[in-house]
TORDO-869962 format. One line per 10 residues: number of its first residue (from 1); their letters; for each residue x, z, y of N, C-alpha, C. Coordinates in nm, 3 decimals, decimal comma, padded with zeros to 5 digits. Layout:
BEGIN
NUM> a> X/Z/Y/X/Z/Y/X/Z/Y | ...
//
This chain:
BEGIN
1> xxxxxxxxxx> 00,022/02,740/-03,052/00,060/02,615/-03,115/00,048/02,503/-03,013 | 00,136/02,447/-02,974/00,165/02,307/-02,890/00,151/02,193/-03,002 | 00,114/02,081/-02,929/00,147/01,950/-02,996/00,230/01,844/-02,914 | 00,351/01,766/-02,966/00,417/01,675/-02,886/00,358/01,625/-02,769 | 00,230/01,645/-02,720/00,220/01,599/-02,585/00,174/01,704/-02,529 | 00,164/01,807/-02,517/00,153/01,944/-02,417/00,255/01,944/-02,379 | 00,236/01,946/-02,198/00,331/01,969/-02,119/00,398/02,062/-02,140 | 00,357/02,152/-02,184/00,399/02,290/-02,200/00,535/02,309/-02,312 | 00,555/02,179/-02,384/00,618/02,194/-02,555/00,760/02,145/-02,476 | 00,875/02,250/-02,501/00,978/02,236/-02,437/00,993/02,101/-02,471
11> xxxxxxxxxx> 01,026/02,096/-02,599/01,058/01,969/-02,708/01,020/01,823/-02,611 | 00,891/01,821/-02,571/00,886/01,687/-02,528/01,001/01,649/-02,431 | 01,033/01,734/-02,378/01,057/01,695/-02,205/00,981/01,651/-02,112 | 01,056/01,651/-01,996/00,932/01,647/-01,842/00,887/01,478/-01,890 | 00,773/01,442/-01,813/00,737/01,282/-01,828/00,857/01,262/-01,694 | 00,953/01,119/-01,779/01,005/01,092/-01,624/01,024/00,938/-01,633 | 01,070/00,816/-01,606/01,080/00,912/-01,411/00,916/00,926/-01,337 | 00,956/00,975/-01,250/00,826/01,032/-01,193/00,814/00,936/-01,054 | 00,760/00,838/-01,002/00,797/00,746/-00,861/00,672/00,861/-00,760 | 00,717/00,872/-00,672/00,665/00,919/-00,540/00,696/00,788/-00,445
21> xxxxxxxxxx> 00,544/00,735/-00,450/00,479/00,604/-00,350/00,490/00,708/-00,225 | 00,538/00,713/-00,142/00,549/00,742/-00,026/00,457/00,645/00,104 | 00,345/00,686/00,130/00,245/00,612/00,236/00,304/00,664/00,347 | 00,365/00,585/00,462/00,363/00,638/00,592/00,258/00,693/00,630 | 00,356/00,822/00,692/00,268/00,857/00,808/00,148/00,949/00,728 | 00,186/01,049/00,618/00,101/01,087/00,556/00,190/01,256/00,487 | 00,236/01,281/00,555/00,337/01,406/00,523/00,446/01,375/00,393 | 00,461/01,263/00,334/00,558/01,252/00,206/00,689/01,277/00,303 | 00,746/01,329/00,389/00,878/01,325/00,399/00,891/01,486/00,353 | 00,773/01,560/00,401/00,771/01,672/00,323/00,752/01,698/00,175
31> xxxxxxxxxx> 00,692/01,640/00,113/00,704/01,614/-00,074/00,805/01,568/-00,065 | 00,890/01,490/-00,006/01,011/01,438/-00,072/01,095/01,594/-00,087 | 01,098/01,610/00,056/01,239/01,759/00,071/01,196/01,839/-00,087 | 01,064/01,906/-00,086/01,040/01,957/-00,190/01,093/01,911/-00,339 | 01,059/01,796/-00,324/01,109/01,711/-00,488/01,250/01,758/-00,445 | 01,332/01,704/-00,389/01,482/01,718/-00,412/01,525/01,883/-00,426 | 01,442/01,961/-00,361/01,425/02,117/-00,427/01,458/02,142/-00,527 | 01,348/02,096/-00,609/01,299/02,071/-00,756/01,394/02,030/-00,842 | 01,409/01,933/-00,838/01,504/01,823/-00,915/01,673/01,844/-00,900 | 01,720/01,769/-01,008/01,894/01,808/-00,985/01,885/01,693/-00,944
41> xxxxxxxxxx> 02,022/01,752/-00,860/02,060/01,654/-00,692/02,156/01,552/-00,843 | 02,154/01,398/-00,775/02,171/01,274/-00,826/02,052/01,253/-00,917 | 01,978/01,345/-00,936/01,861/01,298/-01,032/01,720/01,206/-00,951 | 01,751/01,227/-00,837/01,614/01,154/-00,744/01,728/01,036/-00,651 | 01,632/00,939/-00,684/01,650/00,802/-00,622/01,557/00,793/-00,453 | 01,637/00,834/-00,353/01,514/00,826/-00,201/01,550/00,648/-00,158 | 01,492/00,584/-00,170/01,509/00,483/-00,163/01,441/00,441/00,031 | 01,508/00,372/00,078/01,483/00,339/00,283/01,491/00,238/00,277 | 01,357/00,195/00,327/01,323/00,061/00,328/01,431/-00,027/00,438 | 01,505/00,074/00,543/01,536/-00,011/00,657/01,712/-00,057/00,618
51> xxxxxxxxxx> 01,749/00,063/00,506/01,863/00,068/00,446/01,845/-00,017/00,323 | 01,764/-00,124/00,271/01,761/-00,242/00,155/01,733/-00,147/00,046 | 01,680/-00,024/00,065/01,650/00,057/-00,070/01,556/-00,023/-00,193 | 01,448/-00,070/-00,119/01,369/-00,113/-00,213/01,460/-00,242/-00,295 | 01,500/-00,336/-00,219/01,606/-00,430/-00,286/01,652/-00,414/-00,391 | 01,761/-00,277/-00,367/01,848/-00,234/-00,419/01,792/-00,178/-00,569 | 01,655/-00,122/-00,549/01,572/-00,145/-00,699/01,575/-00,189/-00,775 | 01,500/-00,355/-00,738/01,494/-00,438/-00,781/01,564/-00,496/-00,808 | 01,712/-00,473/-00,787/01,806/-00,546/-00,835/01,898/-00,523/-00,949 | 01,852/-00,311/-00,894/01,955/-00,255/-01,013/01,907/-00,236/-01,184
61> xxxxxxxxxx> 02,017/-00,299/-01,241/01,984/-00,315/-01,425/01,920/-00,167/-01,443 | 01,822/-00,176/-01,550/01,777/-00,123/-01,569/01,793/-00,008/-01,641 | 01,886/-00,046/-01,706/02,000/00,134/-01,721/02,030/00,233/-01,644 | 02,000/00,171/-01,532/02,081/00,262/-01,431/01,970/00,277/-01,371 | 01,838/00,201/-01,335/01,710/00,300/-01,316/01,625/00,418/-01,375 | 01,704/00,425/-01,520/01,691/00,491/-01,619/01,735/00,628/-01,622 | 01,828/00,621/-01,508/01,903/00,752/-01,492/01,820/00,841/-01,428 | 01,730/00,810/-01,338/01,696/00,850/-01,209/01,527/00,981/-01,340 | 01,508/01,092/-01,230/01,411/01,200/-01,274/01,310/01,125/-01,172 | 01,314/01,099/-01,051/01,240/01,069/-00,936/01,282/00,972/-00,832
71> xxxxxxxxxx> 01,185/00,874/-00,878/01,229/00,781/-00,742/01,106/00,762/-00,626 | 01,195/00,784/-00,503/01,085/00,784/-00,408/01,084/00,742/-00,281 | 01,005/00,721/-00,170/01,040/00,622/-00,100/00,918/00,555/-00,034 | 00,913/00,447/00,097/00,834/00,341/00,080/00,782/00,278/00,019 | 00,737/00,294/-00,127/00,752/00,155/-00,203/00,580/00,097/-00,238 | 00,560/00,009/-00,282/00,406/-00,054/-00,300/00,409/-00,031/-00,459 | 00,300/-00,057/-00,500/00,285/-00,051/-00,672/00,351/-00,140/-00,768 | 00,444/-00,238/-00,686/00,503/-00,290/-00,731/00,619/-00,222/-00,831 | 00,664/-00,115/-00,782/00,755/-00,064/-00,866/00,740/-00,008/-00,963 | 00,574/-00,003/-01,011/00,530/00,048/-01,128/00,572/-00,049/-01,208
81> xxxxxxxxxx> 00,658/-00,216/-01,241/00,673/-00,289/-01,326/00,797/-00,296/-01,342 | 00,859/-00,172/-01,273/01,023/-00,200/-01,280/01,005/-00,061/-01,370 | 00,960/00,044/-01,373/00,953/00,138/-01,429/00,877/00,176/-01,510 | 00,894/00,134/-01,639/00,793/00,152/-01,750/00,763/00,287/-01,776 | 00,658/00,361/-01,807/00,640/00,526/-01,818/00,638/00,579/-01,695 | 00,649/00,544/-01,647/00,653/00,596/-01,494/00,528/00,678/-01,472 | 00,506/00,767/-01,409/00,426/00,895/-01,376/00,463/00,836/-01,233 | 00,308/00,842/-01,132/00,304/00,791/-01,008/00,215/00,915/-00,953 | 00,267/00,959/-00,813/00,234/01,065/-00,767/00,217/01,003/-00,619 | 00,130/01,037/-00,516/00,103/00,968/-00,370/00,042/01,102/-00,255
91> xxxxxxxxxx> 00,074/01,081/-00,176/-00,068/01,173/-00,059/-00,152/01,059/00,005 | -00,247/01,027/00,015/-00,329/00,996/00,146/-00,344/01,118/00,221 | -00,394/01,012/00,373/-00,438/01,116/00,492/-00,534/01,019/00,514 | -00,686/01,091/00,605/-00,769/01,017/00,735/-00,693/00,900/00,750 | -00,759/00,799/00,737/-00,691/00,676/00,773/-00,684/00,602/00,915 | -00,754/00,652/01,012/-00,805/00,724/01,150/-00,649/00,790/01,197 | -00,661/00,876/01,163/-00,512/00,980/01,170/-00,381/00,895/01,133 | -00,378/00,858/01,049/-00,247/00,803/00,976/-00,216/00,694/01,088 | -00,297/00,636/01,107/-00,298/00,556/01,200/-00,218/00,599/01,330 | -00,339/00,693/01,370/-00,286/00,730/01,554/-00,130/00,797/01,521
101> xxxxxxxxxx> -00,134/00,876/01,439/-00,009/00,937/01,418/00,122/00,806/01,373 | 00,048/00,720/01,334/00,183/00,599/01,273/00,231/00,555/01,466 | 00,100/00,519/01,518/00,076/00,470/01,678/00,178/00,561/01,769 | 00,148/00,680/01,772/00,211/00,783/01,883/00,389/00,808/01,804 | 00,395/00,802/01,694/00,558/00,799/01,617/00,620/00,682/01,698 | 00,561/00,580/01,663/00,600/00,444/01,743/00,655/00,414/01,861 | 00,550/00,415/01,952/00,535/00,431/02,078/00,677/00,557/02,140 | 00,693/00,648/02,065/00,762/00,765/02,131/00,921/00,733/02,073 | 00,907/00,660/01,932/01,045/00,681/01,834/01,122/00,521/01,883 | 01,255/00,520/01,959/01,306/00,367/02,010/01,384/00,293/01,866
111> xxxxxxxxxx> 01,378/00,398/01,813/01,402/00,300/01,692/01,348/00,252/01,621 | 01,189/00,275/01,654/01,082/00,250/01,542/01,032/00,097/01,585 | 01,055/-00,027/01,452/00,934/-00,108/01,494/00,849/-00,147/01,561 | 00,845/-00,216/01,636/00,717/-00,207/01,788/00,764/-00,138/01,857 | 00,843/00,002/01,842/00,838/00,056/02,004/00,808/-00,014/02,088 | 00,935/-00,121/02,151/00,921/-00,177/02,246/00,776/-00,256/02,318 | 00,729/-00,303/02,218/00,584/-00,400/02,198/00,467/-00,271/02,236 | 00,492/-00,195/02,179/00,380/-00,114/02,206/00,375/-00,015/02,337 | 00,562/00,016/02,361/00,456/00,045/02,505/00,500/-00,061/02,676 | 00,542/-00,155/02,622/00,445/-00,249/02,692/00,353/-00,263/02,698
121> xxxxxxxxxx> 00,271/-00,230/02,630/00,124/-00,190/02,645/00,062/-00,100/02,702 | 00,149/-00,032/02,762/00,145/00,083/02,808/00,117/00,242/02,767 | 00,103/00,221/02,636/00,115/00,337/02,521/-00,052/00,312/02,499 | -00,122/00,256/02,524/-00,274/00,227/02,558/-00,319/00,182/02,387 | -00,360/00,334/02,333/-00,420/00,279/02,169/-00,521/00,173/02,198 | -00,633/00,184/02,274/-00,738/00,134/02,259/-00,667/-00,067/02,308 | -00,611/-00,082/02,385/-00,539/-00,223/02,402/-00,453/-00,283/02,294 | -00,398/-00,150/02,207/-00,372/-00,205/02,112/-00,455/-00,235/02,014 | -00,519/-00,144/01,949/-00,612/-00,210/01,886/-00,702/-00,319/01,856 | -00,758/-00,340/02,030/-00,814/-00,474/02,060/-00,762/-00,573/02,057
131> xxxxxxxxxx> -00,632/-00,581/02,066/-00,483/-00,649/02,033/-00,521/-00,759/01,905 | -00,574/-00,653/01,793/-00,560/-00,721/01,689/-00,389/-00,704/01,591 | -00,288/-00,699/01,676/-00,162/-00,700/01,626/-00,152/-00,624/01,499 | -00,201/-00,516/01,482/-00,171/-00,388/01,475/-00,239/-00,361/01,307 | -00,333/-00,482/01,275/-00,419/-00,458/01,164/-00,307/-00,426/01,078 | -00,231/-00,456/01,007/-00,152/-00,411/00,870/-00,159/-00,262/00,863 | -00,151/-00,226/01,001/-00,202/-00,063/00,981/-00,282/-00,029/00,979 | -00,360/-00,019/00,987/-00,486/00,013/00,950/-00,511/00,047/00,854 | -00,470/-00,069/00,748/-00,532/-00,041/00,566/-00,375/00,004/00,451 | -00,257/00,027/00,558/-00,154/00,039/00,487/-00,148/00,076/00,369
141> xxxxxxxxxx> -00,215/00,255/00,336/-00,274/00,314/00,223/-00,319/00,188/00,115 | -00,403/00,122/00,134/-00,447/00,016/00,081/-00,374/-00,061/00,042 | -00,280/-00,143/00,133/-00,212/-00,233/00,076/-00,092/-00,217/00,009 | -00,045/-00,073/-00,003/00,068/-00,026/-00,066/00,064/-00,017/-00,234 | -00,095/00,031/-00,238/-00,160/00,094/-00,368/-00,186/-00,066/-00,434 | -00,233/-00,145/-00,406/-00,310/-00,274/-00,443/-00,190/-00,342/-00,543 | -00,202/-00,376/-00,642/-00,171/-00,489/-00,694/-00,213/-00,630/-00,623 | -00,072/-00,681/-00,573/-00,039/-00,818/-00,524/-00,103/-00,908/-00,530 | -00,154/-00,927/-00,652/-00,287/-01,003/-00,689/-00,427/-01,013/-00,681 | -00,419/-00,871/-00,620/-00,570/-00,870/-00,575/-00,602/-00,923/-00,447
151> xxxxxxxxxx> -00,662/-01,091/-00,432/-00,654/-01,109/-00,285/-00,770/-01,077/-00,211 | -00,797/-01,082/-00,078/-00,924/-01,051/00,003/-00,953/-00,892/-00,002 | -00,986/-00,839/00,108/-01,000/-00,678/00,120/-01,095/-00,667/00,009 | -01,237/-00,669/-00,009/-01,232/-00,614/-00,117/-01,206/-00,619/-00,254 | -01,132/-00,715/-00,314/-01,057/-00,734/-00,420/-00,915/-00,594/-00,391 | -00,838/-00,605/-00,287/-00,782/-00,497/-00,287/-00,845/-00,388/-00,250 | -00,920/-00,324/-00,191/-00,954/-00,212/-00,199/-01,010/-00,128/-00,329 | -01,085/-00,264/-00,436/-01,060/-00,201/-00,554/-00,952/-00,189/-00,640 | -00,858/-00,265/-00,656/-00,776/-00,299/-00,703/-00,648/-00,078/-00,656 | -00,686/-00,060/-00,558/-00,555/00,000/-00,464/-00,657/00,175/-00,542
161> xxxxxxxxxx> -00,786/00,136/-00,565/-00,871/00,269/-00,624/-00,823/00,227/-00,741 | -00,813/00,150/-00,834/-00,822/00,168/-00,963/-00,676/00,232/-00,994 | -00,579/00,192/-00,898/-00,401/00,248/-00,892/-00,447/00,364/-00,883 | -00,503/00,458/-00,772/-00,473/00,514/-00,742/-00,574/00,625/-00,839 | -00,649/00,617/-00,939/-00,721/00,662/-01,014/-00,591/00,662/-01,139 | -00,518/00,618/-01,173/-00,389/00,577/-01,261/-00,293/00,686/-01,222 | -00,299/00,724/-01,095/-00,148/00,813/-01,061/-00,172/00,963/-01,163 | -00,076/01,001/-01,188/-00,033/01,163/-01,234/-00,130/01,243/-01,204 | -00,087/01,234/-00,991/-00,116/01,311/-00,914/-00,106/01,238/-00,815 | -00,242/01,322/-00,722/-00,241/01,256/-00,562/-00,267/01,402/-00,423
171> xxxxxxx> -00,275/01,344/-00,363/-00,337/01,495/-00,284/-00,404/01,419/-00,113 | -00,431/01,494/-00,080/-00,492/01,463/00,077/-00,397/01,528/00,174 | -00,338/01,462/00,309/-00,235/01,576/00,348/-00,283/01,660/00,426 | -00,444/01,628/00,436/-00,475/01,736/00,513/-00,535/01,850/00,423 | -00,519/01,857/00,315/-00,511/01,978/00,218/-00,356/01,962/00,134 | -00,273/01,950/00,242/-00,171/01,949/00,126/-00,069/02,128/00,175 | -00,147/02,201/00,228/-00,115/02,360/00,239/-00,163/02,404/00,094
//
């Protein structure tokens, strides 16, 4: 015997849409491939931040966000207010890691942001760091998860736990085998 909210009860249907917060630099390009696996193709929204995806969100009527099984992407918790019901799914990594790995992507990728800036520096983490430039990375995880309103680190750092205590599902990517 099921009841209307067991996942299990054909009847309900899946919870959707489902948003995949995508944290750089934290293996989601691999959950994404998987989701689009999963999911029927036009049913997932991959939204690129460098291509006006997130914009393009926020702009589109809400019927037509309605269509979507999975939307996923760059995006901050902001898009939890464009998507009512929404089921929120994320990875963190070492924030240490996410880091050097965001750093060495950079530094190596000429299309990436900073390249140029950073290795003028001579690819030198530790100069960057001391830099100062570089803080937004650091707490990215953080500031993605946070409600807007939470100002001063620790106002967001709780604020980005209490989101992230809210999601579906989360995982670590260094257990994400």
């Amino acid at each position: 015997m099921s009841s209307s909210t067991d996942p299990s009860d054909a009847a309900s249907g899946p919870v959707r849409p489902i948003v995949f917060l995508h944290l750089p630099k934290t293996a989601g390009t691999t959950l994404k491939a998987i989701i689009e696996d999963v999911y029927t193709p036009g049913k997932v929204l991959n939204l690129r931040v460098a291509q006006g995806g997130v914009r393009r969100l926020f702009t589109m009527p809400p019927a037509e966000r309605a269509r979507f099984d999975v939307v996923a992407g760059h995006l901050d918790w902001r898009v939890t207010r464009l998507l009512p019901g929404a089921r929120v799914i994320t990875v963190l990594r070492d924030p240490v890691d996410r880091f050097l790995s965001w750093f060495y992507y950079a530094l190596r990728n000429e299309n990436a942001p900073l390249h140029a800036e950073l290795n003028e520096l001579g690819g030198d983490v530790g100069r960057a760091v001391e830099s100062g430039r570089y803080a937004p990375q650091y707490n990215i995880m953080t500031e993605m998860l946070r409600d807007q309103a939470a100002a001063g680190p620790d106002a967001a750092l709780e604020s980005a736990k209490r989101n992230l205590a809210s999601c579906a599902a989360f995982g670590l990517s260094e257990r994400f085998t």
